[in-house]
N, CA and C of each residue as an Amber inpcrd file, in Angstrom:
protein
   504
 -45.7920000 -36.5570000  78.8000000 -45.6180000 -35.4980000  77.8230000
 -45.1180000 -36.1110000  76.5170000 -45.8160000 -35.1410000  75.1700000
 -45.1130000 -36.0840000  74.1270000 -43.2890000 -35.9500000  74.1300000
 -43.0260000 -36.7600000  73.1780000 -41.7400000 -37.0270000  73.1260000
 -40.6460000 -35.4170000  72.6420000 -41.7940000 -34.8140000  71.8470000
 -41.0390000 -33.6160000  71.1950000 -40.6800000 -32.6940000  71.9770000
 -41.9710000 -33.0180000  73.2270000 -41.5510000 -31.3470000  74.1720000
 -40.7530000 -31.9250000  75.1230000 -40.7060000 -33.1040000  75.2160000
 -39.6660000 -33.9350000  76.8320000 -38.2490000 -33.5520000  75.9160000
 -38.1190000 -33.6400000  74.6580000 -36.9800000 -33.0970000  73.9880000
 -36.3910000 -32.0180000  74.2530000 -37.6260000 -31.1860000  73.5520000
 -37.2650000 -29.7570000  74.1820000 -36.8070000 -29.0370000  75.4470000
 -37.7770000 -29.5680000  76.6860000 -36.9860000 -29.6920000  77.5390000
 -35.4700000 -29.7080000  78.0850000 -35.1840000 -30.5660000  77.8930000
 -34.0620000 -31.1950000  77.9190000 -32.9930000 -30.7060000  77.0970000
 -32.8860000 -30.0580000  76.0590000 -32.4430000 -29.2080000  75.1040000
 -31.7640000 -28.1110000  75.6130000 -33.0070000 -27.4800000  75.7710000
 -33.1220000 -25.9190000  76.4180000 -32.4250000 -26.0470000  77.8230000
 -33.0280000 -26.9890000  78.3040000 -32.2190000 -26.9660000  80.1130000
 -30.7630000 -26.9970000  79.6830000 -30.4030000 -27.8410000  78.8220000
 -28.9080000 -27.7540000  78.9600000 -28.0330000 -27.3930000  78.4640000
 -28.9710000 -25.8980000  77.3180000 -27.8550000 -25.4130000  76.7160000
 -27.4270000 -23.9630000  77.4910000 -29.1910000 -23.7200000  78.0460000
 -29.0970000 -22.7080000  79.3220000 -28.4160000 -22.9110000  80.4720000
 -28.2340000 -24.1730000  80.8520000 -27.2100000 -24.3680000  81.9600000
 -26.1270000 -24.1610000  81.8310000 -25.5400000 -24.9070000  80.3920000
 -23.9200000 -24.6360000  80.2700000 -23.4560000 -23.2890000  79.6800000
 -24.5130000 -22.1280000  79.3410000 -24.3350000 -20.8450000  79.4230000
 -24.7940000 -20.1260000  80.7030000 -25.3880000 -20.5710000  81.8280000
 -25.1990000 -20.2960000  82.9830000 -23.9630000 -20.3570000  83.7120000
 -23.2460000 -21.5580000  83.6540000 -22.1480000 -22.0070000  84.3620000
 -21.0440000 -21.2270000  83.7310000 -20.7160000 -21.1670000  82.4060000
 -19.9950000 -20.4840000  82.2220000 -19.7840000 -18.5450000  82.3720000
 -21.1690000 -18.4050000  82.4600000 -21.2020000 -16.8400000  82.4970000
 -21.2010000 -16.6500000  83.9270000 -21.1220000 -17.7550000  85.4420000
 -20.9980000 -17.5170000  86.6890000 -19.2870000 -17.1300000  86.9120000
 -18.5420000 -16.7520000  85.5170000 -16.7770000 -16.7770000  85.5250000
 -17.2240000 -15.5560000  85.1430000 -18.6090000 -14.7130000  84.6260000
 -18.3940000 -13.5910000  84.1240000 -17.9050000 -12.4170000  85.4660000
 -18.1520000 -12.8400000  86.6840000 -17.8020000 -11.7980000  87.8150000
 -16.2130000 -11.5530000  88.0160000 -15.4040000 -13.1340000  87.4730000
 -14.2210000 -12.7000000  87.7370000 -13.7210000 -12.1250000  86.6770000
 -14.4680000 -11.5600000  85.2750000 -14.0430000 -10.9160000  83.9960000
 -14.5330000  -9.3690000  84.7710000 -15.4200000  -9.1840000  85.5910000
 -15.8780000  -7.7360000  85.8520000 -14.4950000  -7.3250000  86.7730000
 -14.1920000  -8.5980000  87.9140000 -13.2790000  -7.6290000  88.6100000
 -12.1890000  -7.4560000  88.1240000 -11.5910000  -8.1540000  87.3610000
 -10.4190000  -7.9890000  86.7680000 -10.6220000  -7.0440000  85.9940000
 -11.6080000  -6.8820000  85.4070000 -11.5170000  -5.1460000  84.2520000
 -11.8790000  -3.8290000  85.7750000 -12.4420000  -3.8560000  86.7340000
 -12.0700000  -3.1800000  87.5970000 -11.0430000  -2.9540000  88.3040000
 -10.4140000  -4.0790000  89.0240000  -9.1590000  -3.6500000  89.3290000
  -7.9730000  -3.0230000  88.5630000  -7.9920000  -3.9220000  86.9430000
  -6.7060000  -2.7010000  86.1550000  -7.4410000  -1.4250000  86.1290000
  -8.3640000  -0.9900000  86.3710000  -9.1600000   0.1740000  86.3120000
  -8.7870000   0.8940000  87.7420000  -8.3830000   0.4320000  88.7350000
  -8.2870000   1.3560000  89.8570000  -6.4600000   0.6460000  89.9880000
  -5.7580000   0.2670000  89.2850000  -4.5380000  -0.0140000  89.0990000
  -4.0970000   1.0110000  88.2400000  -4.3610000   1.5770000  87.3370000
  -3.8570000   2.1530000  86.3320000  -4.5390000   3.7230000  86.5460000
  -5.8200000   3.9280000  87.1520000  -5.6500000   4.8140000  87.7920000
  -4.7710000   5.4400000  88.8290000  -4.2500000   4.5980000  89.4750000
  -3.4490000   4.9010000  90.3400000  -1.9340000   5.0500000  89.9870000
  -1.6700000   4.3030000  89.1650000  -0.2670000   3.8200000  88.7460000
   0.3590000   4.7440000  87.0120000  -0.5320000   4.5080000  86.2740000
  -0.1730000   4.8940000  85.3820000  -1.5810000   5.9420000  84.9120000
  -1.9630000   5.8560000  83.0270000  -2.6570000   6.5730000  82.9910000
  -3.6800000   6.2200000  82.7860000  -4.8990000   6.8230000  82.7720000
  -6.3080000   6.1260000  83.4040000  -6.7100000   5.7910000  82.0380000
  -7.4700000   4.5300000  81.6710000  -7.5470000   3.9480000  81.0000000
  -8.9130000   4.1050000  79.9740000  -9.3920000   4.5200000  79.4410000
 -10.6990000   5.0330000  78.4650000 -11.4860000   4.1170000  78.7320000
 -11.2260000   2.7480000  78.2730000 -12.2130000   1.7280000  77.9300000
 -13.2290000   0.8670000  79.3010000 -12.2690000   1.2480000  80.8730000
 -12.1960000   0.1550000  81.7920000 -13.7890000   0.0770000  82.1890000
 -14.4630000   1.2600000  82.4900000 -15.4900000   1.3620000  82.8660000
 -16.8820000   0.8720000  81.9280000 -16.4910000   1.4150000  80.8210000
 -17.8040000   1.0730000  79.6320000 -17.3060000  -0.6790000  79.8020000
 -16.2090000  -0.8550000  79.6020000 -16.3060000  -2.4850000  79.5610000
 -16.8720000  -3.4700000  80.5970000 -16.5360000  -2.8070000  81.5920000
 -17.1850000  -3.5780000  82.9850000 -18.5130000  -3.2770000  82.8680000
 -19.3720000  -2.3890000  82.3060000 -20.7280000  -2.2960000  82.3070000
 -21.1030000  -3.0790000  81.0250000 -20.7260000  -3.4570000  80.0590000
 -20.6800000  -3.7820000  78.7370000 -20.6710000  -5.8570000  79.5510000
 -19.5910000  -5.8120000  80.5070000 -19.6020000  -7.3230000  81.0400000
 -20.4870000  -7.7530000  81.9190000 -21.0750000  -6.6470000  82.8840000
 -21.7450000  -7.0200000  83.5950000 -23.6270000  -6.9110000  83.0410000
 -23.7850000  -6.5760000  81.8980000 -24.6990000  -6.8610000  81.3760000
 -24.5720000  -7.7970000  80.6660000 -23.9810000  -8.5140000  80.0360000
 -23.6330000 -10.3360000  79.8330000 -24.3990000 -10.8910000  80.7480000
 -23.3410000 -10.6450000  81.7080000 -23.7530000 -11.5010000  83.0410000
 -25.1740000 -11.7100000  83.8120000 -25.6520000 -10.4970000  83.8640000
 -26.9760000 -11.0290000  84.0670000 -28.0620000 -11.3070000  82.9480000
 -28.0090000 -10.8420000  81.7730000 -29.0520000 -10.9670000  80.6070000
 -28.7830000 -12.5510000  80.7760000 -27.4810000 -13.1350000  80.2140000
 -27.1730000 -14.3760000  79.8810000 -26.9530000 -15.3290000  81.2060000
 -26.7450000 -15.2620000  82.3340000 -27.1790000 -15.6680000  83.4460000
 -28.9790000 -16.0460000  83.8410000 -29.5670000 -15.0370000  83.2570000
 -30.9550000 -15.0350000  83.4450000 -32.0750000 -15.9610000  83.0840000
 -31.4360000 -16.9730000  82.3510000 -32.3400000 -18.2700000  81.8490000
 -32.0620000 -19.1520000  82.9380000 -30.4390000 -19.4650000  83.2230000
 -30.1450000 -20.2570000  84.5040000 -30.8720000 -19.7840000  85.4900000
 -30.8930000 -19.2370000  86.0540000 -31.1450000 -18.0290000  87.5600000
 -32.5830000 -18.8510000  87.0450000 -33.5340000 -18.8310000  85.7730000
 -35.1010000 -19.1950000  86.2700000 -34.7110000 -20.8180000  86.1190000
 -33.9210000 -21.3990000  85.1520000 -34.0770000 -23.0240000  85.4420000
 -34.0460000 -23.3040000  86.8080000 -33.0020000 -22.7150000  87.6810000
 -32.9640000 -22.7020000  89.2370000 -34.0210000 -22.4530000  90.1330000
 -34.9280000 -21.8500000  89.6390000 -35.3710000 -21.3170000  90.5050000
 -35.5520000 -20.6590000  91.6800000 -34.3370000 -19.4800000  90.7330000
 -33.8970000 -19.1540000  92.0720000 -33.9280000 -17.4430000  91.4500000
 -35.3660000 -17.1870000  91.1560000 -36.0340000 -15.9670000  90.6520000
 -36.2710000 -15.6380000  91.9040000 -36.9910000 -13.7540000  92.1050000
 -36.9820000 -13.5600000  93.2020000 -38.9140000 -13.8480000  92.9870000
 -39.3050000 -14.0460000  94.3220000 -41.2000000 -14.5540000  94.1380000
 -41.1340000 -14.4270000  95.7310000 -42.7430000 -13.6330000  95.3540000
 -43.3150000 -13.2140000  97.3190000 -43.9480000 -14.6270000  97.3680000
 -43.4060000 -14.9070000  98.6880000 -43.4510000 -16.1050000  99.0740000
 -44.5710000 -16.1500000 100.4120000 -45.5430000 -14.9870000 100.1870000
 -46.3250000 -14.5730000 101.8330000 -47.0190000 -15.9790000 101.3280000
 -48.2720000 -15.7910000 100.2220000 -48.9780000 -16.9280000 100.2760000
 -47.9680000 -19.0470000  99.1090000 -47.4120000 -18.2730000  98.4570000
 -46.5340000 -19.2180000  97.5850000 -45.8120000 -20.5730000  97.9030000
 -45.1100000 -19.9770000  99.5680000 -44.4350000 -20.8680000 100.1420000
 -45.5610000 -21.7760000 100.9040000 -46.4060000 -21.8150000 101.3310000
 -47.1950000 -22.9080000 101.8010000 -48.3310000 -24.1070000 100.8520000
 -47.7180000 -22.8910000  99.3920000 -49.0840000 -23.8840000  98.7260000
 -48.6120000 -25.1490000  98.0970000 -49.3280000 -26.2770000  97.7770000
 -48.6180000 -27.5650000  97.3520000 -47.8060000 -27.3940000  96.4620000
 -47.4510000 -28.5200000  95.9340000 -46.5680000 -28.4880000  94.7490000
 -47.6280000 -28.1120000  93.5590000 -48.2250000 -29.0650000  93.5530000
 -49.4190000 -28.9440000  92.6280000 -50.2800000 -27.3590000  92.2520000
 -50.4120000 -26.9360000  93.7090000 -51.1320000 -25.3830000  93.2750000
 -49.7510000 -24.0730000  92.8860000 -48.5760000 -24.7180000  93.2340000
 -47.6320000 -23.6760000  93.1120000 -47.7290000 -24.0130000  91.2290000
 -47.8060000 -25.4560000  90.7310000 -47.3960000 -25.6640000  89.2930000
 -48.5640000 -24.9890000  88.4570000 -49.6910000 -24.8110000  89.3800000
 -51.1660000 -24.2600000  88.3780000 -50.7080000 -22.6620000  88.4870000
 -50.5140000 -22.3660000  89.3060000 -50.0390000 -20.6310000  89.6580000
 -48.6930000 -20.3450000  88.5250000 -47.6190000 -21.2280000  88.9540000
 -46.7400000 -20.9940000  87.6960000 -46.7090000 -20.5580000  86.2250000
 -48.1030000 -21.8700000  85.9390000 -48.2620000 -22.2440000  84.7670000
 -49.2750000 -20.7030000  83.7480000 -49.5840000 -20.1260000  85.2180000
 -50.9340000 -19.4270000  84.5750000 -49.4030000 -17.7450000  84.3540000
 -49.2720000 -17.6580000  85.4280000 -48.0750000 -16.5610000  85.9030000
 -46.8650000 -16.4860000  84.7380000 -46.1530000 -17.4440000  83.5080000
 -45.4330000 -17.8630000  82.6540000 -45.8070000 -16.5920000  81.7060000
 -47.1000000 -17.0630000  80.9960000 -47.2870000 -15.8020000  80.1950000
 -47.3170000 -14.5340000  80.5490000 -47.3510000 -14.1790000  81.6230000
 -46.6540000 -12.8390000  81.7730000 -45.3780000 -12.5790000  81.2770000
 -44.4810000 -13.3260000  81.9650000 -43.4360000 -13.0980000  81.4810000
 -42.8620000 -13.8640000  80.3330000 -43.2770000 -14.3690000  78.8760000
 -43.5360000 -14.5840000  78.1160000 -43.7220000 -13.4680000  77.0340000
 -45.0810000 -12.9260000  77.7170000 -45.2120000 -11.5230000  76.9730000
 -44.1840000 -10.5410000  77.1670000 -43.7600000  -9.9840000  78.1090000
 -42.8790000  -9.2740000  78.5140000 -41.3970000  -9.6590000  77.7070000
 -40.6960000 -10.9200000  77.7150000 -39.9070000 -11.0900000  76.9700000
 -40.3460000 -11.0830000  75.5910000 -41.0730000 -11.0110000  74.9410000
 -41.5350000 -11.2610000  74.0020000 -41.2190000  -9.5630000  73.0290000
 -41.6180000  -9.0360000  73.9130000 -41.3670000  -7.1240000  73.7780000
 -40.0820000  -6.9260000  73.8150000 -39.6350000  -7.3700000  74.7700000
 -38.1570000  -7.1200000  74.9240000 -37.3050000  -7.3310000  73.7550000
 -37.4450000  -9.0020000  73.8620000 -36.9120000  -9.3850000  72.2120000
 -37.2830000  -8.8470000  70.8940000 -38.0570000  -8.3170000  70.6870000
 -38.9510000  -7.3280000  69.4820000 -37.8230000  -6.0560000  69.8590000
 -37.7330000  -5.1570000  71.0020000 -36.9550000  -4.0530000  70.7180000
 -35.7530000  -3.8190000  71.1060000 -35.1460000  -5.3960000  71.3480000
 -33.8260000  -5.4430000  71.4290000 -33.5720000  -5.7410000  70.3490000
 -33.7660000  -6.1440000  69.0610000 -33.9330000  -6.6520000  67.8890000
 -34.1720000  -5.4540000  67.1500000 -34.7250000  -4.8850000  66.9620000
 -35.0080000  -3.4080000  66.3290000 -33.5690000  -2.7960000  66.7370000
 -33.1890000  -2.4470000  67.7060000 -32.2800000  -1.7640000  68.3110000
 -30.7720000  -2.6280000  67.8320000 -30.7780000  -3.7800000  67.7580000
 -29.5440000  -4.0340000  67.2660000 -29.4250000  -3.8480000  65.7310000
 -30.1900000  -4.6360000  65.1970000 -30.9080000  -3.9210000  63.2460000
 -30.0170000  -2.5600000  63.0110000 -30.3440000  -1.7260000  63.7300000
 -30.1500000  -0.2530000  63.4870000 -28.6880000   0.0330000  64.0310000
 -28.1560000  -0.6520000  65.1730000 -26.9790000  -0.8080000  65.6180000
 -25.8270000  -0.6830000  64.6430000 -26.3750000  -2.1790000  64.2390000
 -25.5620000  -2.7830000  62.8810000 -25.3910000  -1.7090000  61.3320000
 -26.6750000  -1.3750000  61.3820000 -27.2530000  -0.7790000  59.9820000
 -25.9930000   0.4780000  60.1250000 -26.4990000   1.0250000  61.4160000
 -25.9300000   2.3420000  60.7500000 -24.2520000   2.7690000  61.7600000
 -24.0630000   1.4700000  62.4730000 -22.4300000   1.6560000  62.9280000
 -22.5890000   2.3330000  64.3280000 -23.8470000   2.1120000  64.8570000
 -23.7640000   2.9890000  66.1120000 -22.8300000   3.0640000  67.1650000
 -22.0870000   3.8590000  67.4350000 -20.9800000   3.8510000  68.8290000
 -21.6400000   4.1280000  70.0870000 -21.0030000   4.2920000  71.1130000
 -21.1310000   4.4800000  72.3530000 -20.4670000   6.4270000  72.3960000
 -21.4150000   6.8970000  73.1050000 -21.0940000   8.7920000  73.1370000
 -20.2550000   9.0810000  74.0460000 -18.8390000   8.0200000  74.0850000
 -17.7460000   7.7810000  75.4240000 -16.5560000   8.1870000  74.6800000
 -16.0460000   8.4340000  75.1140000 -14.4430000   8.8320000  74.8860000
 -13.7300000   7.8880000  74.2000000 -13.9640000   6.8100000  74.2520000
 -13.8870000   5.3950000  74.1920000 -14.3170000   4.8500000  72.3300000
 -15.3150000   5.1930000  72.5330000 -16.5210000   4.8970000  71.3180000
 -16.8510000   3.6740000  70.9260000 -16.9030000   2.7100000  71.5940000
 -17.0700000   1.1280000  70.9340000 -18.4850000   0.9390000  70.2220000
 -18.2540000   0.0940000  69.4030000 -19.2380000  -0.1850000  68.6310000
 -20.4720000  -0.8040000  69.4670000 -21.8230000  -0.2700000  69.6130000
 -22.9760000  -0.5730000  70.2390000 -23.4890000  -2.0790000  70.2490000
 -23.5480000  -2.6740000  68.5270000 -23.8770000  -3.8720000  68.3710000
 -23.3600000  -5.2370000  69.2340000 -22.5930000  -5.0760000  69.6990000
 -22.1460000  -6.3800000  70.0350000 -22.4030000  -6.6860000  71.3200000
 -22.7880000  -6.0140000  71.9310000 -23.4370000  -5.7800000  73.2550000
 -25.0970000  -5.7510000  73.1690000 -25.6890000  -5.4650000  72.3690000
 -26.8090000  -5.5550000  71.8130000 -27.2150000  -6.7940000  71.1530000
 -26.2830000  -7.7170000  70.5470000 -26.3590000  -9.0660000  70.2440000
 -26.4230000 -10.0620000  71.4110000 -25.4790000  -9.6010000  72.2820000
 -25.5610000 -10.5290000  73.2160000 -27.0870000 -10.1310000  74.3880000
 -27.9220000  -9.2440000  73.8610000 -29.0680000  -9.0460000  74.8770000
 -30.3230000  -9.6440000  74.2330000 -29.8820000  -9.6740000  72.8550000
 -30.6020000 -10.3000000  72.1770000 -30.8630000 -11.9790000  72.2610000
 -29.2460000 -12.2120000  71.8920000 -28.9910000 -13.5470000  72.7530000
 -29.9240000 -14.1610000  73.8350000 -29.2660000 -13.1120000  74.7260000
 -29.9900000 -13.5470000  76.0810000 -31.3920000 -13.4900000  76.8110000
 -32.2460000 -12.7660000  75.7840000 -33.7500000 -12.8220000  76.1020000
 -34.3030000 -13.6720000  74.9890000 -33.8990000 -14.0050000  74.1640000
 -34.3200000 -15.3310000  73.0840000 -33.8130000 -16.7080000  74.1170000
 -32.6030000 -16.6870000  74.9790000 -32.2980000 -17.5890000  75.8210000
 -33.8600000 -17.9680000  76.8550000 -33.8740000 -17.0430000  77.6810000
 -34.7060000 -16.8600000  78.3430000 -36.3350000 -16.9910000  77.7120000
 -36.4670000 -16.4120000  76.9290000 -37.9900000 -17.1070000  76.4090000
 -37.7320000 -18.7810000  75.9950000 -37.1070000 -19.0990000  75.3870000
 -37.0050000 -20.5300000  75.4480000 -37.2220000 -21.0920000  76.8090000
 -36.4870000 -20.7100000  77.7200000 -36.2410000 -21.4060000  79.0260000
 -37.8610000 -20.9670000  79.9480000 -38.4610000 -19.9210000  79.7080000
 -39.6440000 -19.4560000  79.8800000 -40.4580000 -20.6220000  79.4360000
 -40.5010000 -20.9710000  78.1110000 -41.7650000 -22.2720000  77.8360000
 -40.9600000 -23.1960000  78.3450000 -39.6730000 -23.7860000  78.8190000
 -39.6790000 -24.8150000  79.0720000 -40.2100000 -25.1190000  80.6490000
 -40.2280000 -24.2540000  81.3770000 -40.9020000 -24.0040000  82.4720000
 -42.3010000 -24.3180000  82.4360000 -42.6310000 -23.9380000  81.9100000
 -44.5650000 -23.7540000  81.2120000 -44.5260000 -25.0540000  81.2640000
 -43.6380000 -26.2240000  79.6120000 -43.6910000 -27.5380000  79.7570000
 -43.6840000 -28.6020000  81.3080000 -42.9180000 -27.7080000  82.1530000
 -42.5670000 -28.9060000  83.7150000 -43.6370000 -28.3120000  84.1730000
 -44.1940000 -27.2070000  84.0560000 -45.3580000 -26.7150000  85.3420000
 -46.6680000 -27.5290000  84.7340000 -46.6840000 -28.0490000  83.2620000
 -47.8060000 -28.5340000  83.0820000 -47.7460000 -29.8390000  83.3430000
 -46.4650000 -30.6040000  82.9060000 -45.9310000 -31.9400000  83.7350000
 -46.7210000 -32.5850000  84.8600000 -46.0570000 -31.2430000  85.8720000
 -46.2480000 -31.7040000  87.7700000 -47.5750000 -31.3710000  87.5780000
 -48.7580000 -30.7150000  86.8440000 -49.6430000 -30.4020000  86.8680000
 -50.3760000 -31.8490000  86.7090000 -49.8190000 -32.5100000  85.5480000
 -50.4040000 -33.8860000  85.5340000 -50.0160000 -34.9430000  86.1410000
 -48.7590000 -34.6440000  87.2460000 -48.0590000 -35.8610000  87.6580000
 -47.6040000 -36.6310000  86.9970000 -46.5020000 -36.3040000  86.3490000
 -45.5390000 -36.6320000  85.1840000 -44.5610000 -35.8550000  85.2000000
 -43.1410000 -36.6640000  85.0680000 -41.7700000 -35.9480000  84.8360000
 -41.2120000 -35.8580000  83.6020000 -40.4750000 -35.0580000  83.6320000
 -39.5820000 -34.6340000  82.4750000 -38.3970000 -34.7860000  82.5900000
């Protein structure tokens, strides 16, 4: 492979990894905003924010988890015919199967992008008791499917690799 995309590669793998690894700490940010949430329900007075925030964290967690989860390969895939085929026909199947989800992120990022634009533009809150500002949660989805299409072609790059018998 030329030198630019073995770059790229390599880039992308590891900036998606070390925002994988770190967002695998995002579960102990969910339970801890749950438990003062069923602490302070119980104890004192119930708290406005606990719930929107734990949903607000646990969409971090998987948007921005979601580039790792495919460097891993450890997406979910029917494996009736998949698991027996070579390496080689799994990398031609990959390679063809990518632009799907390519396109698909591709949309996503287009109207998660629109949707934060307007976020920003016009101060949008949340219709909670609470009211937090929409955008910043919307940045980070943005974030995280621009993550993921990157990590999407870099996939494409290794499936065409093993396709030629060549590493990255």
């Amino acid at each position: 492979m030329p030198p630019i995309i073995s770059g790229y590669v390599r880039v992308v793998d590891a900036v998606n990894y070390r925002v994988g690894r770190i967002m695998m700490y995002g579960i102990f940010v969910m339970t801890g905003i749950l438990l003062w949430s069923s602490v302070s329900k119980t104890f004192f007075l119930p708290s406005l924010w606990t719930l929107e925030a734990a949903q607000f964290a646990m969409v971090a967690y998987y948007i921005l988890g979601g580039p790792y989860s495919i460097q891993l390969d450890s997406n979910v895939r029917m494996d009736l015919f998949y698991g027996s085929w070579s390496d080689r026909k799994k990398a031609w199947f990959d390679a063809f199967t990518v632009f799907f989800l390519i396109f698909f992120l591709g949309v996503l990022l287009y109207g998660a992008y629109d949707s934060t634009s307007y976020s920003m533009q016009y101060g949008e809150r949340s219709p909670t008791a609470w009211r937090p500002y929409m955008w910043p949660i919307k940045l980070v989805m943005c974030i995280g499917f621009f993550l993921m299409l990157l990590q999407a072609f870099s996939e494409f790059f290794k499936d065409i690799a093993r396709i030629r018998g060549e590493a990255i």
